[in-house]
DRENDO-1510 file (C-alpha; in Angstrom, 1 decimal, always signed):
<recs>
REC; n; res; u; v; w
REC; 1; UNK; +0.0; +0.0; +0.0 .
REC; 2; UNK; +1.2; +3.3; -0.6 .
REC; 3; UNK; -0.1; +6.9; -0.4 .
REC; 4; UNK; +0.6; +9.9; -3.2 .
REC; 5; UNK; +1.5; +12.9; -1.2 .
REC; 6; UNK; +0.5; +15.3; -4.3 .
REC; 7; UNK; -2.0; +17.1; -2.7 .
REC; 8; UNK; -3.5; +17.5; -6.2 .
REC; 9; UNK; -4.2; +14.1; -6.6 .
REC; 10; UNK; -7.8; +12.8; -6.8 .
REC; 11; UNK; -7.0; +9.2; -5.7 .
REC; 12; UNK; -4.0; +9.1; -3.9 .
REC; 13; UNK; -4.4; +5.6; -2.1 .
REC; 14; UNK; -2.7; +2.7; -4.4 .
REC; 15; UNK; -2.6; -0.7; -4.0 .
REC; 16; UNK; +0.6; -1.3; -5.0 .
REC; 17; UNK; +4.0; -0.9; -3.7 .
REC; 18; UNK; +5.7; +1.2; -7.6 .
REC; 19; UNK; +7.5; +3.8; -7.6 .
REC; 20; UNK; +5.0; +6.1; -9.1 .
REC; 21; UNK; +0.9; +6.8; -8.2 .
REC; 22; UNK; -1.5; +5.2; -10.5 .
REC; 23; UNK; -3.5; +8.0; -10.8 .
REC; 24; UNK; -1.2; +11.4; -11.0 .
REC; 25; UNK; +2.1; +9.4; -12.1 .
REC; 26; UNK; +3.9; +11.2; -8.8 .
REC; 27; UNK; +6.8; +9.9; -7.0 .
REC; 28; UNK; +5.3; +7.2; -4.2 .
REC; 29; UNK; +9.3; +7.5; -2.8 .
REC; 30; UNK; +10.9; +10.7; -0.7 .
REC; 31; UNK; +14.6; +10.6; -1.7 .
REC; 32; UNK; +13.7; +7.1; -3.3 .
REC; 33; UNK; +13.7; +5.2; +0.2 .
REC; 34; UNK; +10.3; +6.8; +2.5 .
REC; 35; UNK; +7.0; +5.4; +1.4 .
REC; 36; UNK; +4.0; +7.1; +2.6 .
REC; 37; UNK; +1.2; +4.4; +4.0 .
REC; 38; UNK; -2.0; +6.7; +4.9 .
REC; 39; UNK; -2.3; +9.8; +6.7 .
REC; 40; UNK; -2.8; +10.2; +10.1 .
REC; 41; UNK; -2.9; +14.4; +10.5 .
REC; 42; UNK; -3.3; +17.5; +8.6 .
REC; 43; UNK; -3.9; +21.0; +9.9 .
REC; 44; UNK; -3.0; +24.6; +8.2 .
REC; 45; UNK; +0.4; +24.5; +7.4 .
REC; 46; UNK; +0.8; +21.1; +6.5 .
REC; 47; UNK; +0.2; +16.8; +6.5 .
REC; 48; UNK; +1.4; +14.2; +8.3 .
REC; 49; UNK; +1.0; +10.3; +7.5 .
REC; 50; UNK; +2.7; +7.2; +8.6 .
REC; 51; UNK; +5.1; +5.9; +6.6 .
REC; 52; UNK; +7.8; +2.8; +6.2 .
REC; 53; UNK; +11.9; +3.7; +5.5 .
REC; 54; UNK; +12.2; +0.9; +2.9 .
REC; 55; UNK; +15.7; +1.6; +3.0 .
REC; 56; UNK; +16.0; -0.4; +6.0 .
REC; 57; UNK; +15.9; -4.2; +6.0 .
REC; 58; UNK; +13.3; -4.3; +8.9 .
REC; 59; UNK; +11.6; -1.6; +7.2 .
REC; 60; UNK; +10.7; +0.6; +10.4 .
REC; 61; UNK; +8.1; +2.6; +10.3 .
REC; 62; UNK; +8.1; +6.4; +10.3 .
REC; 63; UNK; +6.6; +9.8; +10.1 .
REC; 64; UNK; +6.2; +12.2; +7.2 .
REC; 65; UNK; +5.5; +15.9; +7.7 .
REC; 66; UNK; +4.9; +17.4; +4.6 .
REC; 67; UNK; +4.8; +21.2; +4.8 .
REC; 68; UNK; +1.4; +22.2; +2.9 .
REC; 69; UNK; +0.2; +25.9; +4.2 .
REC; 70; UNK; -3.3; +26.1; +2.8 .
REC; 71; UNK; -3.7; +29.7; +4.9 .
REC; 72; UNK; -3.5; +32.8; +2.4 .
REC; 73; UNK; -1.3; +35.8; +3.0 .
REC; 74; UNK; +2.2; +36.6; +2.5 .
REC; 75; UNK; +3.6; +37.0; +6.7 .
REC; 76; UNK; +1.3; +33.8; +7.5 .
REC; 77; UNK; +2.8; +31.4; +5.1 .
REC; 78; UNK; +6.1; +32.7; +5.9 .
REC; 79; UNK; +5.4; +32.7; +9.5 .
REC; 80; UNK; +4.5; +28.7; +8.9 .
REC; 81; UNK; +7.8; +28.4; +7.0 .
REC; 82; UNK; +9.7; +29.3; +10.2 .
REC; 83; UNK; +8.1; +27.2; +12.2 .
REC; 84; UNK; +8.3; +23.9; +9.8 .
REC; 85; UNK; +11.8; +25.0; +9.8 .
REC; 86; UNK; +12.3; +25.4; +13.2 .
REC; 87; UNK; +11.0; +22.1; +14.0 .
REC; 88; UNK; +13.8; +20.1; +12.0 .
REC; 89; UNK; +16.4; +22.1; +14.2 .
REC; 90; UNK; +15.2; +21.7; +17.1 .
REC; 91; UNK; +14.6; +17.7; +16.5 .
REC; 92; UNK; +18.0; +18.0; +15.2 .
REC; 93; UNK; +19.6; +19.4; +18.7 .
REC; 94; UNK; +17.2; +17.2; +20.4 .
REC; 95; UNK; +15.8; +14.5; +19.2 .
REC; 96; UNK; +19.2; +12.2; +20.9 .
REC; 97; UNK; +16.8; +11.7; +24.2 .
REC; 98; UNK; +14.9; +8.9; +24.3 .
REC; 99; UNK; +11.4; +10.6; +24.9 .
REC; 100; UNK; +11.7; +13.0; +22.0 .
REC; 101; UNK; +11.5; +12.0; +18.6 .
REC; 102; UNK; +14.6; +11.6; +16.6 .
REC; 103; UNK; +15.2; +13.5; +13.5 .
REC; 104; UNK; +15.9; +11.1; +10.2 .
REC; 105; UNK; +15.5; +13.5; +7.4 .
REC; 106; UNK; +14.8; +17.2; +6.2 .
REC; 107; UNK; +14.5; +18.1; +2.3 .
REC; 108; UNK; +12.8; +19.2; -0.2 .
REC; 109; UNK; +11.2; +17.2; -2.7 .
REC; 110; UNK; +8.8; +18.8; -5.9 .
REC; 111; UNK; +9.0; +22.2; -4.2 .
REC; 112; UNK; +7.5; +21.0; -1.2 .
REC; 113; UNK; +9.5; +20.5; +1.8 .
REC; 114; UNK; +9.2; +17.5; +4.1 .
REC; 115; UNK; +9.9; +16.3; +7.6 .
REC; 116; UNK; +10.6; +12.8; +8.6 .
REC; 117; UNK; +10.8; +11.5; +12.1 .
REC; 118; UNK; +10.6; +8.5; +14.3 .
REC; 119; UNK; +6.9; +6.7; +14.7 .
REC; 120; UNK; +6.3; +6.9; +18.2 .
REC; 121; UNK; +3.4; +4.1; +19.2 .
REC; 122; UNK; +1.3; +4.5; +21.4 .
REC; 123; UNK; -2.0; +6.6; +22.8 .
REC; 124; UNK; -1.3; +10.4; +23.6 .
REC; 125; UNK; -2.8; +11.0; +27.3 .
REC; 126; UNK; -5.9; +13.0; +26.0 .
REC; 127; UNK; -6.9; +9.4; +24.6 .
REC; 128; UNK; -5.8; +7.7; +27.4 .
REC; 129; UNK; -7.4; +10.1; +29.3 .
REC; 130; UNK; -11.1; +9.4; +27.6 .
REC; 131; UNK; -10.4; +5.7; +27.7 .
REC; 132; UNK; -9.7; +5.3; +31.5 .
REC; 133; UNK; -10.7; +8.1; +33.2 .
REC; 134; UNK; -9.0; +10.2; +35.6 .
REC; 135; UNK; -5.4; +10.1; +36.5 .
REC; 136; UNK; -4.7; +9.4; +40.5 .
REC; 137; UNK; -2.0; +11.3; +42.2 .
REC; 138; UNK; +0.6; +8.0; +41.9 .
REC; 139; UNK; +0.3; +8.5; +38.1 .
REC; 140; UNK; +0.9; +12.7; +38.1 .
REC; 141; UNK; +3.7; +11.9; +40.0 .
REC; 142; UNK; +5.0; +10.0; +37.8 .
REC; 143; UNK; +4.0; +11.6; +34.8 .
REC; 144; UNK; +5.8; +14.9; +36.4 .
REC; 145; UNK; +9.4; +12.9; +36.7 .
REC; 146; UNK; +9.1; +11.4; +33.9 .
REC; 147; UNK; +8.1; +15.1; +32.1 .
REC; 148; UNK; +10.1; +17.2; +33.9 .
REC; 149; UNK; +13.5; +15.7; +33.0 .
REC; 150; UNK; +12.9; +15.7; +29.8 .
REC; 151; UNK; +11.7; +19.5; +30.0 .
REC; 152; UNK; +14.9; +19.5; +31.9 .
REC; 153; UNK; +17.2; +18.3; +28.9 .
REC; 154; UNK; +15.2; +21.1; +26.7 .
REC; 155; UNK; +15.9; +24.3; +28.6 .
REC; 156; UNK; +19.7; +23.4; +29.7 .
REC; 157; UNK; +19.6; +23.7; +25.3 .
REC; 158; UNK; +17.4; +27.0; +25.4 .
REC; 159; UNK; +14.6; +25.2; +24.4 .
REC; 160; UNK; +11.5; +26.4; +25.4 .
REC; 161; UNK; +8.8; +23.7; +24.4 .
REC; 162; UNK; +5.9; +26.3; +24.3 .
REC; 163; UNK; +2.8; +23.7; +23.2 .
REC; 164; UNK; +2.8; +21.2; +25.9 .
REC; 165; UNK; -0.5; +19.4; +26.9 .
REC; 166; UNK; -2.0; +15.9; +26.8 .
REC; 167; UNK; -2.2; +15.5; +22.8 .
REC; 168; UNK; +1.7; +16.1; +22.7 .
REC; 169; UNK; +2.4; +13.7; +25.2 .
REC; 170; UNK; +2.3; +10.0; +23.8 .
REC; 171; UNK; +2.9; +6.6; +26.0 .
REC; 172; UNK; +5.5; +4.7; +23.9 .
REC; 173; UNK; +3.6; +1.4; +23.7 .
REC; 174; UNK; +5.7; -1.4; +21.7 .
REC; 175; UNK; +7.7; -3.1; +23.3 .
REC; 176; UNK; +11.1; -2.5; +21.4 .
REC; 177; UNK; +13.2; -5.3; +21.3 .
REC; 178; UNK; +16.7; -4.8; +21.4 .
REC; 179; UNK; +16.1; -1.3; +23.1 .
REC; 180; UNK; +15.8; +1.3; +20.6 .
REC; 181; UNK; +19.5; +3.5; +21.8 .
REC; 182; UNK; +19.1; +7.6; +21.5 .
REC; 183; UNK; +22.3; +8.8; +23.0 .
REC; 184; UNK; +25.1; +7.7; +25.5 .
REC; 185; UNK; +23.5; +6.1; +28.3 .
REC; 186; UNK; +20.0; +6.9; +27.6 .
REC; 187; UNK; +17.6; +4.0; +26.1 .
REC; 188; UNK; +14.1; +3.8; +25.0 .
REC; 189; UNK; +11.5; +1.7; +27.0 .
REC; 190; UNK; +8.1; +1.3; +26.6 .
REC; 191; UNK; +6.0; +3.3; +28.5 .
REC; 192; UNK; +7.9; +5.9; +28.5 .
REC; 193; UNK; +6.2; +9.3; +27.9 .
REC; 194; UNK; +7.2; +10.8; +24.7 .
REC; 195; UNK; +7.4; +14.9; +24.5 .
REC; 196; UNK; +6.1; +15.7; +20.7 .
REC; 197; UNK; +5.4; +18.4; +18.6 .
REC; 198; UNK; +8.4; +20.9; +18.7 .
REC; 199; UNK; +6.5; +23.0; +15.6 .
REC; 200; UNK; +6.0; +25.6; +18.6 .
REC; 201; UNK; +9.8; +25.6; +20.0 .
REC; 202; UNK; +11.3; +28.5; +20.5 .
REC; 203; UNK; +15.2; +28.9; +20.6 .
REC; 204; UNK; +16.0; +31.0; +23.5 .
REC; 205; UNK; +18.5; +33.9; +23.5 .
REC; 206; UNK; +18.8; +36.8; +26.2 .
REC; 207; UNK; +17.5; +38.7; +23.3 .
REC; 208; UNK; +14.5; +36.6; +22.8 .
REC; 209; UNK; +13.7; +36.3; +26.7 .
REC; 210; UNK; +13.4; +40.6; +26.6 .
REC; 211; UNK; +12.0; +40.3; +23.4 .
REC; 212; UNK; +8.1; +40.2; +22.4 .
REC; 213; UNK; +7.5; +38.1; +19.8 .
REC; 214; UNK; +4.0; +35.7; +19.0 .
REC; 215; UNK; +1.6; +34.3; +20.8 .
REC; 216; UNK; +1.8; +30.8; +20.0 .
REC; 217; UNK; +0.4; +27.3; +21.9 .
REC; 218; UNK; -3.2; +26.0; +23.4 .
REC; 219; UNK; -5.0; +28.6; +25.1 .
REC; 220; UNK; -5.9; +26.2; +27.8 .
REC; 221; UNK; -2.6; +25.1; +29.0 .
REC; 222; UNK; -0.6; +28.7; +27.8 .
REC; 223; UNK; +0.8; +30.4; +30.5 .
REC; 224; UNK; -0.2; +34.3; +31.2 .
REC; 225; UNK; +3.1; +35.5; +29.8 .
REC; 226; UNK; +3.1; +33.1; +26.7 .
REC; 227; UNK; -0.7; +34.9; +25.7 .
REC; 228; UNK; +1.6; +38.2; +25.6 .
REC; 229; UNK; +4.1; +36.8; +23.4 .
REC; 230; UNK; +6.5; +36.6; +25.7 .
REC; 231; UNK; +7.4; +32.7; +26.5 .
REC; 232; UNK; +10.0; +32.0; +29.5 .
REC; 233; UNK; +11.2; +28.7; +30.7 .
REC; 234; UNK; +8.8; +28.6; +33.6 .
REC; 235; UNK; +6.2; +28.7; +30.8 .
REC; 236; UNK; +6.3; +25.0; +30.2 .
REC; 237; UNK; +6.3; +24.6; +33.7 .
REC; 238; UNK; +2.7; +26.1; +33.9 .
REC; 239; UNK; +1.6; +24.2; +30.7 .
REC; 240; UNK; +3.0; +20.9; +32.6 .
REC; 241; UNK; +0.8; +21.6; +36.0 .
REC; 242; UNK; -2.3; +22.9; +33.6 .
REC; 243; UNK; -2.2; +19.5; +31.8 .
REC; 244; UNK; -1.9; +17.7; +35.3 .
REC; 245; UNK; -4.5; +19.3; +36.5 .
REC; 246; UNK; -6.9; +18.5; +33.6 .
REC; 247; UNK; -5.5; +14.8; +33.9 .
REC; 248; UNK; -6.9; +14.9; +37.6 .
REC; 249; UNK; -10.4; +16.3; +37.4 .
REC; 250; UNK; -11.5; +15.6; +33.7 .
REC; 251; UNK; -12.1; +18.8; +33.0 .
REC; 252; UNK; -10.5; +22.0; +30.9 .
REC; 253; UNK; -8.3; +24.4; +32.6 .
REC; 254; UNK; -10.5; +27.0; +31.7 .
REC; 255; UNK; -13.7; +25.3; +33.8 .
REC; 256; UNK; -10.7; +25.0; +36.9 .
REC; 257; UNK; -10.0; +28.7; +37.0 .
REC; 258; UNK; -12.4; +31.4; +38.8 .
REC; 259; UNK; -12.2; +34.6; +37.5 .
REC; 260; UNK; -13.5; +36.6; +39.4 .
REC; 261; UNK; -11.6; +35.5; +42.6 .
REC; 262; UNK; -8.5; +34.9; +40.6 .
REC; 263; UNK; -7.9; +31.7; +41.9 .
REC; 264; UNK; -7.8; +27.9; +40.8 .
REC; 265; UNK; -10.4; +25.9; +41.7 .
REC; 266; UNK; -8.9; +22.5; +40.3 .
REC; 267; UNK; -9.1; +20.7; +43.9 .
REC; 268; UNK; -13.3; +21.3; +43.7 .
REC; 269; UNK; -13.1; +18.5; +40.9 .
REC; 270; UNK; -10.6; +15.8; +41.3 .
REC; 271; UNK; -11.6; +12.4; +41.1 .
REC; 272; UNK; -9.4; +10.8; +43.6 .
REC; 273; UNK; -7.9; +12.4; +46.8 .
REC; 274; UNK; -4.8; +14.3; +46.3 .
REC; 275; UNK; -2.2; +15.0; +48.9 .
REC; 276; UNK; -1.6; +19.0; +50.6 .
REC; 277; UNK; +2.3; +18.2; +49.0 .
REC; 278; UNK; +1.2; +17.5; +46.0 .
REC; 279; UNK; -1.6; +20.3; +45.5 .
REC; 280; UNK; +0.7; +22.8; +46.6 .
REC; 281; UNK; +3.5; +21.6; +44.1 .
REC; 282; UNK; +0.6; +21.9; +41.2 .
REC; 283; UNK; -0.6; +25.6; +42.7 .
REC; 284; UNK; +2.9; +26.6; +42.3 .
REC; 285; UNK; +3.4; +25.2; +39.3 .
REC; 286; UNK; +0.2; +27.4; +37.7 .
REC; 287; UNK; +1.4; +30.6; +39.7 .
REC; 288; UNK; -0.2; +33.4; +37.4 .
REC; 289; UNK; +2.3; +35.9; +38.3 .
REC; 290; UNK; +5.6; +34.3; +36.9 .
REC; 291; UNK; +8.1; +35.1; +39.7 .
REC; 292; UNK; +6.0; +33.5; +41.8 .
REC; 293; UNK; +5.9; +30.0; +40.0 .
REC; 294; UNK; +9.2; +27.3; +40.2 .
REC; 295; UNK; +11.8; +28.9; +37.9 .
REC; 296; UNK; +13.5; +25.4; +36.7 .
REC; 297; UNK; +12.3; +22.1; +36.6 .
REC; 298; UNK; +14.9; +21.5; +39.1 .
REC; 299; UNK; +12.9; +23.4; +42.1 .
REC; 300; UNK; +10.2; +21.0; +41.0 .
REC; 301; UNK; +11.7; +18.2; +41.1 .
REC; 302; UNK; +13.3; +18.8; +44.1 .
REC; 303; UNK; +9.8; +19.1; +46.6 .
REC; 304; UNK; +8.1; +16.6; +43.9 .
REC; 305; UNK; +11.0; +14.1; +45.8 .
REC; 306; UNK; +11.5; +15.1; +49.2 .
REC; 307; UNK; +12.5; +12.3; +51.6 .
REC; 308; UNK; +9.5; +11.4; +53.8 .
REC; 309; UNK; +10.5; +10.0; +57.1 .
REC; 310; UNK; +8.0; +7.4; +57.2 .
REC; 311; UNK; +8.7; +3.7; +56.3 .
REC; 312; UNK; +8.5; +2.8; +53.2 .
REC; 313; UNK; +6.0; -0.1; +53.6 .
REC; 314; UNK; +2.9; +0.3; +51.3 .
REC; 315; UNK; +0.7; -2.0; +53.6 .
REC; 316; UNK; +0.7; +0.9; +56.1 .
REC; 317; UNK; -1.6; +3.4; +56.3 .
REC; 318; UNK; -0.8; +6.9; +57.2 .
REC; 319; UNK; -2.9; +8.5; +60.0 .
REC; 320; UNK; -3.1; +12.4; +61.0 .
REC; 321; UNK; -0.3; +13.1; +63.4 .
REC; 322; UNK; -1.9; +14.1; +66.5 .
REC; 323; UNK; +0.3; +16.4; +69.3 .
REC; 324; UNK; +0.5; +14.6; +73.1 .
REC; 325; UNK; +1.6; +16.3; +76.1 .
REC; 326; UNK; +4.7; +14.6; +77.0 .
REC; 327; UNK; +5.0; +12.2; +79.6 .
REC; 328; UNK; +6.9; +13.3; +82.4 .
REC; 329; UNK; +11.1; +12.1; +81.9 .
REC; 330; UNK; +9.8; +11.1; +78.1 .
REC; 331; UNK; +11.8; +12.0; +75.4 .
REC; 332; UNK; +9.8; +13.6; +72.9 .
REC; 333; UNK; +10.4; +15.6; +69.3 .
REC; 334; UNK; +8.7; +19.5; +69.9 .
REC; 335; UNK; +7.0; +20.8; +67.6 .
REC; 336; UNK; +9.4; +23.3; +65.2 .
REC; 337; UNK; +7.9; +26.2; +66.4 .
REC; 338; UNK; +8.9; +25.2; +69.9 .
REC; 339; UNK; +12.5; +24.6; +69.4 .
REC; 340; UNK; +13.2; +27.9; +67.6 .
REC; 341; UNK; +11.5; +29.6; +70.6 .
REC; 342; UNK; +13.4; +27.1; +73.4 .
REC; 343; UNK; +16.5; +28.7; +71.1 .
REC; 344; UNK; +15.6; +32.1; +71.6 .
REC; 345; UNK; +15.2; +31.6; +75.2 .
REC; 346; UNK; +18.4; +30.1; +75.6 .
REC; 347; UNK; +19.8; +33.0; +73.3 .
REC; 348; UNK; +18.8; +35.2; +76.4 .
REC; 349; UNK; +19.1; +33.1; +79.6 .
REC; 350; UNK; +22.4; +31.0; +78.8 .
REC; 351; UNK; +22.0; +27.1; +78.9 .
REC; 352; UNK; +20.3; +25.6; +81.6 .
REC; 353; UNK; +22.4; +24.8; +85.2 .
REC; 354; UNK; +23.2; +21.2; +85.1 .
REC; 355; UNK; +22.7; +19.1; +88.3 .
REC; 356; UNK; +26.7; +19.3; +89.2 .
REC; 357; UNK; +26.7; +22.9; +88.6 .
REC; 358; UNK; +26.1; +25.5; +91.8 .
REC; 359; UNK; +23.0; +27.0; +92.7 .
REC; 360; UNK; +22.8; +30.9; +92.1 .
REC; 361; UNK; +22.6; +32.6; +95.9 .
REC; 362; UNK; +19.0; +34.0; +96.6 .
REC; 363; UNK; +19.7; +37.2; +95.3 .
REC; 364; UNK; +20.6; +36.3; +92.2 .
REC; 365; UNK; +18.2; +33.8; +91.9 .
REC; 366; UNK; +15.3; +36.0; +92.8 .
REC; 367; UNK; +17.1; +38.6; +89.8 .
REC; 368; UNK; +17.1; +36.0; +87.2 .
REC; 369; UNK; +13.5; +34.8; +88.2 .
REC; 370; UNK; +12.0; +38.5; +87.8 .
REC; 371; UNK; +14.2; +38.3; +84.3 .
REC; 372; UNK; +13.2; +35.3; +83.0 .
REC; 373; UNK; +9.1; +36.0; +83.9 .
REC; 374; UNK; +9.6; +39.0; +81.7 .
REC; 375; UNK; +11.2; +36.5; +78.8 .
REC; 376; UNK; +8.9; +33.7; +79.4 .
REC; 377; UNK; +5.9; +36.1; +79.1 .
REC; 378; UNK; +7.0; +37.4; +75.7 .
REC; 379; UNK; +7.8; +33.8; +74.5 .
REC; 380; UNK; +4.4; +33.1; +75.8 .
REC; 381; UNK; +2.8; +35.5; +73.2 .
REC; 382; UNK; +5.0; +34.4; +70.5 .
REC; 383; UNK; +4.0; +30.7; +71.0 .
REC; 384; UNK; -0.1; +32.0; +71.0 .
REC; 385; UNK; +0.6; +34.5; +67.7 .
REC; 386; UNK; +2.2; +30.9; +65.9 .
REC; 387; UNK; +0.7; +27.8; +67.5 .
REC; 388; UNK; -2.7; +29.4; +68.2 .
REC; 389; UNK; -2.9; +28.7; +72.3 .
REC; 390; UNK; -0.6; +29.9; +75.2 .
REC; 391; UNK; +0.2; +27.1; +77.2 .
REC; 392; UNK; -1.2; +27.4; +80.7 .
REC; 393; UNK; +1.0; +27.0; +84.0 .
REC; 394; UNK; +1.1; +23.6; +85.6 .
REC; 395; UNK; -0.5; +22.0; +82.3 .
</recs>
């Protein structure tokens, strides 16, 4: 089977595996070794269809992006033209890591240009998403390492992704045996999560960061900034925590976002509990106000992996830690609030006497005791203005 990519053609399917369409006598080969099998995409600057590299003896298959602008005017077209272009480079710079396509050809064949890259298969999470439902907070968190390194490799090559979301994430589904090898070290597995579509990169230069330029992405998952033209690194981080959040609940960003309070209301609507640590990683993430949000993927990464001190047995449950007043001679751990005010006091009143040291003459002693009341007093009313409650005398 093969497909004519003339986009003149009237019957562009043929049965046969020639060299030329039946119908329009075009060239079924790009640079006489990609055969086109059916297509599989087209929107206004262009095609894409699955395809087979017949040049190989396995005869992999592949994916052609033919560059077809059907929008009229002189800057659009050539706007499209940049972006088609900009694509091949940066699948060129980046396509090495194993969850972004690699780059196997860029020419131009009968005036048109085309774009071939590997076939990644799999479902992208927007199907996935319809097929089974919500995402749980075990999956975000692994969706978010798996993402955010990638995302990672990106911006340490001033890459800023600028289109991510659920259709440009795909779950690398065959099983590739021997494992498919990117780059030193770094193999493809299946189930990895594959970042696609880098027709919305953006090189970055200090220039560029000062610079505004279009507004380009998904209106539901752009960042505030991005919608002015003027995309940052941190911008993929709020498209990242917008597509989480949609994963979660079911629902489009826009229907998780109130207005008039200016304030997300994504927790209203998720389908299964989420943790505080996890919802206050994904508010950060979706900070409005840029300086606000995580900088780097780093930061992320970083609270998304903080040590917890429990055991890691997943047969016990985790219960509400409830505060005890101590037993008397018990060790105990105080609360953190405590110990920086037990370090203030001691800031002020030296260490405690230690049973072998002597005991301060009555004099003293009654000059220290009218010192520390005064102390204790105003560490009292520090302890009620942060743990709510002064603690009453002989409790």
């Amino acid at each position: 089977m093969s497909y004519c990519l003339n986009p003149n053609c009237p019957k562009p399917q043929n049965t046969n595996d020639g060299k030329f369409c039946l119908t329009c006598g075009s060239k079924l080969l790009l640079k006489e070794r990609y055969r086109a099998t059916k297509p599989i995409g087209q929107g206004g600057f262009g095609r894409t269809f699955l395809a087979v590299d017949e040049d190989k003896p396995s005869k992999p298959c592949c994916v052609i992006k033919q560059f077809y602008p059907q929008a009229q005017g002189t800057s659009t077209v050539q706007k499209a033209v940049e972006l088609f272009n900009q694509e091949a480079m940066r699948l060129d710079e980046l396509g090495k890591h194993p969850q972004i396509p690699e780059l196997l050809a860029y020419f131009t064949q009968d005036d048109r240009q085309y774009l071939v890259q590997e076939f990644i298969d799999g479902q992208n999470l927007a199907e996935e998403l319809a097929e089974k439902g919500a995402f749980n907070e075990l999956q975000i968190r692994q969706l978010l390492n798996d993402l955010l390194s990638v995302l990672q490799f990106c911006h340490v090559r001033q890459v800023i992704h600028r289109d991510i979301k659920p259709e440009n994430i795909i779950r690398r589904r065959s099983p590739l045996s021997p494992p498919l090898k990117k780059g030193e070290g770094m193999t493809a597995r299946e189930g990895d999560l594959v970042l696609v579509d880098f027709g919305a990169s953006k090189f970055v230069t200090h220039t560029a960061l000062n610079r505004t330029g279009t507004s380009i992405g998904s209106p539901e998952y752009v960042a505030p900034e991005q919608m002015r033209g003027q995309a940052i690194f941190a911008s993929d981080i709020y498209s990242l925590g917008a597509t989480c959040v949609h994963l979660l609940t079911e629902r489009s960003p826009f229907d998780l976002y109130d207005i008039n309070n200016d304030t997300w209301i994504w927790r209203q609507y998720v389908k299964s509990p989420v943790s505080e640590e996890l919802s206050s990683i994904l508010d950060k993430m979706l900070q409005s106000i840029p300086a606000r949000r995580y900088q780097t993927t780093d930061e992320v990464l970083r609270d998304l992996n903080k040590k917890s001190s429990l055991p890691n047995n997943p047969t016990l449950s985790v219960k509400p830690i409830t505060t005890l007043p101590p037993k008397s001679g018990s060790a105990f751990v105080k609360n953190p609030v405590e110990k920086d005010l037990e370090e203030v006091k001691t800031t002020f009143l030296g260490s405690k006497p230690q049973n072998n040291q002597a005991k301060p003459s009555n004099q003293s002693a009654a000059s220290q005791s009218s010192g520390n009341s005064k102390i204790d007093e105003e560490l009292e009313e520090l302890r009620a203005k942060y743990l709510g409650k002064k603690n009453l005398p002989n409790s």
